[in-house]
N, CA and C of each residue as an Amber inpcrd file, in Angstrom:
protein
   264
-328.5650000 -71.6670000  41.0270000-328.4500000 -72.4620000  39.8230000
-327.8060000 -73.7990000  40.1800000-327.8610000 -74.9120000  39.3360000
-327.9450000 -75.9250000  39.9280000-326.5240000 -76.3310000  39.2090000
-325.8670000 -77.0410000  40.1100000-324.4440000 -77.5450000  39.1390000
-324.3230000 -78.4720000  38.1410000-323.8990000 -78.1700000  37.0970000
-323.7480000 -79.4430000  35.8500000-322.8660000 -80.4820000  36.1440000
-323.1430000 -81.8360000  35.4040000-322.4890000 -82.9200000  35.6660000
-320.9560000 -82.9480000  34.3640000-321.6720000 -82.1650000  33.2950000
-320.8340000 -81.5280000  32.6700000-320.9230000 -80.3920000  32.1400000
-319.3940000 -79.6160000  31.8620000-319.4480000 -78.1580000  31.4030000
-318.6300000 -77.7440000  30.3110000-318.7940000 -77.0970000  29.5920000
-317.8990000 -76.7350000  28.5250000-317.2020000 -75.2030000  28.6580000
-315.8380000 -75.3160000  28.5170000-315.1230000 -74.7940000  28.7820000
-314.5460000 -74.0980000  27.9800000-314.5340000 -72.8890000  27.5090000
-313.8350000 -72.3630000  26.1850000-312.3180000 -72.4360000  26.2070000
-311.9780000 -72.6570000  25.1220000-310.2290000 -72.6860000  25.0880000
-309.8760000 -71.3500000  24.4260000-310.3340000 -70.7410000  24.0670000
-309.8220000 -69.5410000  23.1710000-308.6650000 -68.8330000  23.7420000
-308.7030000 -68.6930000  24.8850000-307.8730000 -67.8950000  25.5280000
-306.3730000 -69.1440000  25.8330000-306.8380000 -70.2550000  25.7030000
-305.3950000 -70.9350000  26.2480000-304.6850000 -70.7870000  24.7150000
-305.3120000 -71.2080000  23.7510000-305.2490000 -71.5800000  22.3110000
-304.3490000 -70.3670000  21.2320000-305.6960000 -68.9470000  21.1520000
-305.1700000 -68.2950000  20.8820000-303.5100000 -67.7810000  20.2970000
-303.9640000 -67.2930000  19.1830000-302.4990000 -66.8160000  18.7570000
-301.7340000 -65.7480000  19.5490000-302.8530000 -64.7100000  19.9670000
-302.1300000 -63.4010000  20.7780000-302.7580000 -63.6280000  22.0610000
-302.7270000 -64.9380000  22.8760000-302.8070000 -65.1710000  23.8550000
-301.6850000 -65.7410000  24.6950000-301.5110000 -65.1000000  25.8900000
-300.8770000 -65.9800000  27.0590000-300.8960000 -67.2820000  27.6920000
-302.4280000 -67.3770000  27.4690000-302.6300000 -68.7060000  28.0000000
-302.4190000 -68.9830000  29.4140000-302.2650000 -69.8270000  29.3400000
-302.0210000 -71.0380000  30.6720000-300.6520000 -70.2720000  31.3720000
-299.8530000 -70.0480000  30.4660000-298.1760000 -69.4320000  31.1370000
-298.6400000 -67.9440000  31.9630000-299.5250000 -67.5120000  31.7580000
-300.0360000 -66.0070000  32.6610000-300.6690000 -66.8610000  33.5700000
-300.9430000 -68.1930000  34.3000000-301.4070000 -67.9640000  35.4500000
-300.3330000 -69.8900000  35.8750000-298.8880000 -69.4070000  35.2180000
-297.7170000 -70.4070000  36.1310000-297.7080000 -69.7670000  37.2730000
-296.8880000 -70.5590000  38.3640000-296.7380000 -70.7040000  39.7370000
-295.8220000 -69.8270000  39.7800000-295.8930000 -68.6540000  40.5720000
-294.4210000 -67.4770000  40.6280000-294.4720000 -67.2670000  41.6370000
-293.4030000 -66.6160000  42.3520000-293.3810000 -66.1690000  43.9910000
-294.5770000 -65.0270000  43.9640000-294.8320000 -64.9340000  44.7320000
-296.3150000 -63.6680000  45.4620000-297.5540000 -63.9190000  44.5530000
-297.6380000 -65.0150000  43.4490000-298.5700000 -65.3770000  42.5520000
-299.2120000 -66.6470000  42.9150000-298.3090000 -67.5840000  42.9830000
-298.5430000 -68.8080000  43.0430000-300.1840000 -69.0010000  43.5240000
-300.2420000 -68.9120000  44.5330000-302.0260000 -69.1340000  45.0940000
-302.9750000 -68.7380000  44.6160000-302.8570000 -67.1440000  43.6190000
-303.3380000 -66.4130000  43.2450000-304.1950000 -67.1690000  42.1380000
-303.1440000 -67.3670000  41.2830000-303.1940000 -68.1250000  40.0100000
-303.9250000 -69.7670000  39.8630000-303.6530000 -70.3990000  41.2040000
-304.1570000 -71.4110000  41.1270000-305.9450000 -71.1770000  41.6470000
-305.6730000 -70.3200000  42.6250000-307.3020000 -70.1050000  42.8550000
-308.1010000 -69.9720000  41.7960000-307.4280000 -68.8750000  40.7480000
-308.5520000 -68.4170000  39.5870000-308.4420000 -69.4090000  38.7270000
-307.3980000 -70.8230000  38.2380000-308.2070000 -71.7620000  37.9600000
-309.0860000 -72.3770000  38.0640000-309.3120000 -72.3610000  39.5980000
-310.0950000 -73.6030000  40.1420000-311.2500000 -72.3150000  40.5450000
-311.2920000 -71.0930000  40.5420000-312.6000000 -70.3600000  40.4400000
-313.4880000 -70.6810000  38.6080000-312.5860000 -70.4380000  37.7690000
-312.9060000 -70.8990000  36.3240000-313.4980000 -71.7920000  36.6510000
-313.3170000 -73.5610000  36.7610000-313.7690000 -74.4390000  36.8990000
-315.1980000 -74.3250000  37.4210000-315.0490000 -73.9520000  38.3680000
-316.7960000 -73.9600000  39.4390000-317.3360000 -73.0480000  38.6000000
-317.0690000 -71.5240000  38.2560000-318.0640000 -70.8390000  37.3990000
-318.0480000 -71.4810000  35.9570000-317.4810000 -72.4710000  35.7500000
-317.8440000 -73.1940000  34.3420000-319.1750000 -74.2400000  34.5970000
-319.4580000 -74.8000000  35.8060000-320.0560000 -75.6080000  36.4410000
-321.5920000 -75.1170000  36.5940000-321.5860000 -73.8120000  36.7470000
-322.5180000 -72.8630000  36.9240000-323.3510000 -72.5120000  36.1780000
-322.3820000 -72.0180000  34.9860000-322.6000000 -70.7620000  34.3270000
-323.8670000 -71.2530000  33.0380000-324.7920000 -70.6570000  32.6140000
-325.6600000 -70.9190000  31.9630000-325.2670000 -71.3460000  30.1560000
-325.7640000 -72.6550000  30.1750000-324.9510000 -73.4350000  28.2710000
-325.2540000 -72.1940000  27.1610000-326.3280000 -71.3830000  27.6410000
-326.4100000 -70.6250000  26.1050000-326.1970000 -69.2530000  26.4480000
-326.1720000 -68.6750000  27.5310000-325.5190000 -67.4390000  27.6740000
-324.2100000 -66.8800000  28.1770000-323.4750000 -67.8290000  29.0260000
-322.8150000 -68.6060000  29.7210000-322.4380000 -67.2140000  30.8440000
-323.8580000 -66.6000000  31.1310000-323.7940000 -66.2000000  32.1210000
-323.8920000 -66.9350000  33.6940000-324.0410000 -66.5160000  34.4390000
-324.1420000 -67.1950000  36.1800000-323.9420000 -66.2330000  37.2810000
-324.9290000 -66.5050000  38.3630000-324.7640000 -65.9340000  39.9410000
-324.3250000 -66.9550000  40.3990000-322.7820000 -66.9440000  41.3170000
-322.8390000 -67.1910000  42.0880000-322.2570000 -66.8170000  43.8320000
-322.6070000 -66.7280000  44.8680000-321.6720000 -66.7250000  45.4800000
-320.3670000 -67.1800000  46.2010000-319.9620000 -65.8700000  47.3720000
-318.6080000 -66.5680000  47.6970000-319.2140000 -67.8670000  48.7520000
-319.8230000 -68.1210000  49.5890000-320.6190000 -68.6360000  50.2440000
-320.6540000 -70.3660000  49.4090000-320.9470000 -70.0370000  48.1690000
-320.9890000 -70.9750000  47.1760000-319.5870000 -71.3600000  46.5970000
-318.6520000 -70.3890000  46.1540000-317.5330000 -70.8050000  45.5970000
-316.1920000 -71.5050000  46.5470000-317.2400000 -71.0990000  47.7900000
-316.1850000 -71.7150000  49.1190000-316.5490000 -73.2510000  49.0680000
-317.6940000 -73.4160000  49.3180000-318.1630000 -74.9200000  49.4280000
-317.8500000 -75.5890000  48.1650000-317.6460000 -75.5950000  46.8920000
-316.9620000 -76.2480000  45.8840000-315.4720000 -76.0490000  45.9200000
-314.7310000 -75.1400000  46.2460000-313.2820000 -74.8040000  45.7170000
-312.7470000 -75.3420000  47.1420000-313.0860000 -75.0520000  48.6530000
-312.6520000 -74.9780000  49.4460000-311.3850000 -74.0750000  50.1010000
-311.6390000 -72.7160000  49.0850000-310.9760000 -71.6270000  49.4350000
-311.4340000 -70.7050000  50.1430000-310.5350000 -69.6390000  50.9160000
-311.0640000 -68.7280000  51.6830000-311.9230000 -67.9250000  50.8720000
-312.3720000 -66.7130000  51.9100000-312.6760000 -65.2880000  50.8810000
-311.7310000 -64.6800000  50.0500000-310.3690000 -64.2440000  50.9440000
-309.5860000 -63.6190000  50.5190000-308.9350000 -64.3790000  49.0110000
-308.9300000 -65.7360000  49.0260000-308.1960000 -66.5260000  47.7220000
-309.0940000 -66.2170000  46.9450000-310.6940000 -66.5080000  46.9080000
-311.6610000 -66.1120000  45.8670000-311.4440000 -64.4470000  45.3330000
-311.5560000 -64.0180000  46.2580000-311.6730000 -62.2080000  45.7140000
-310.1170000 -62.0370000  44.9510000-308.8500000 -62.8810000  45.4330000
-307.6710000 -62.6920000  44.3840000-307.6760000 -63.7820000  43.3070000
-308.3200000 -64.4200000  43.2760000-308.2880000 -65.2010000  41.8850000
-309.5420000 -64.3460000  41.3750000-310.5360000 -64.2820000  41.6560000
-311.4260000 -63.2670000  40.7670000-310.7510000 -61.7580000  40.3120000
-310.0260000 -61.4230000  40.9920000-309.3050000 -60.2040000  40.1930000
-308.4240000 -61.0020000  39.3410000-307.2820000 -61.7540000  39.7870000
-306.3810000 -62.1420000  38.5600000-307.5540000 -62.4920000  37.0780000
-308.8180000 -63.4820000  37.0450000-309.4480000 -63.8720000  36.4640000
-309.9430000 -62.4750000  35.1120000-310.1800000 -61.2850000  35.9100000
-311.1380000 -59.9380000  35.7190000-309.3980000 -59.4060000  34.8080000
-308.6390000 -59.3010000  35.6940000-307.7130000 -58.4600000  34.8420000
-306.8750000 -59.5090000  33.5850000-307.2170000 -60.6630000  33.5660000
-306.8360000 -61.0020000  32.5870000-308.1740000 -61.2490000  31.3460000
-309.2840000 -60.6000000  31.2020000-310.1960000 -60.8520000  30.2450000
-310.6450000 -61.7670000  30.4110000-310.7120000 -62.6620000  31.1910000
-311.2440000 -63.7960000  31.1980000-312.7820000 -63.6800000  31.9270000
-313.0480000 -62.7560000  32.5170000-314.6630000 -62.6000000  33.3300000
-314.8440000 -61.0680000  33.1780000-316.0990000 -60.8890000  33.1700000
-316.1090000 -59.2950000  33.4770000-317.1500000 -59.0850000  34.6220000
């Protein structure tokens, strides 16, 4: 899939009343990298992801060459991402 020049990004989850937001993925000791990866994984699968289903394939292969993270940072920001509702 081809990357957008722009993407829309849902806020629900930062916004939200019975949400955490943004403060579930601050900078903490044994977190810090974690948390910033699965921002910047969000970002690229926002880049991706299809306007009306806002599904997307992509790979790590792929999320390396945009993010410039390892494997290991992708596969822990995709879990932080997964266990916070934010992807399934």
């Amino acid at each position: 899939m081809r990357k957008m020049e722009f993407a829309i990004l849902p806020t629900e989850w930062i916004t939200g009343p019975d949400k955490h937001g943004l403060s579930s993925f601050k900078w903490q000791s044994r977190e810090g990298a974690r948390n910033v990866a699965a921002l910047m994984l969000l970002i690229v699968m926002s880049h991706h992801a299809d306007r009306h289903t806002g599904r997307m394939s992509i790979t790590y292969d792929e999320f390396q060459a945009a993010s410039g993270l390892s494997r290991g940072k992708i596969a822990a920001g995709l879990d932080k991402l997964e266990a916070s509702g934010l992807i399934r």
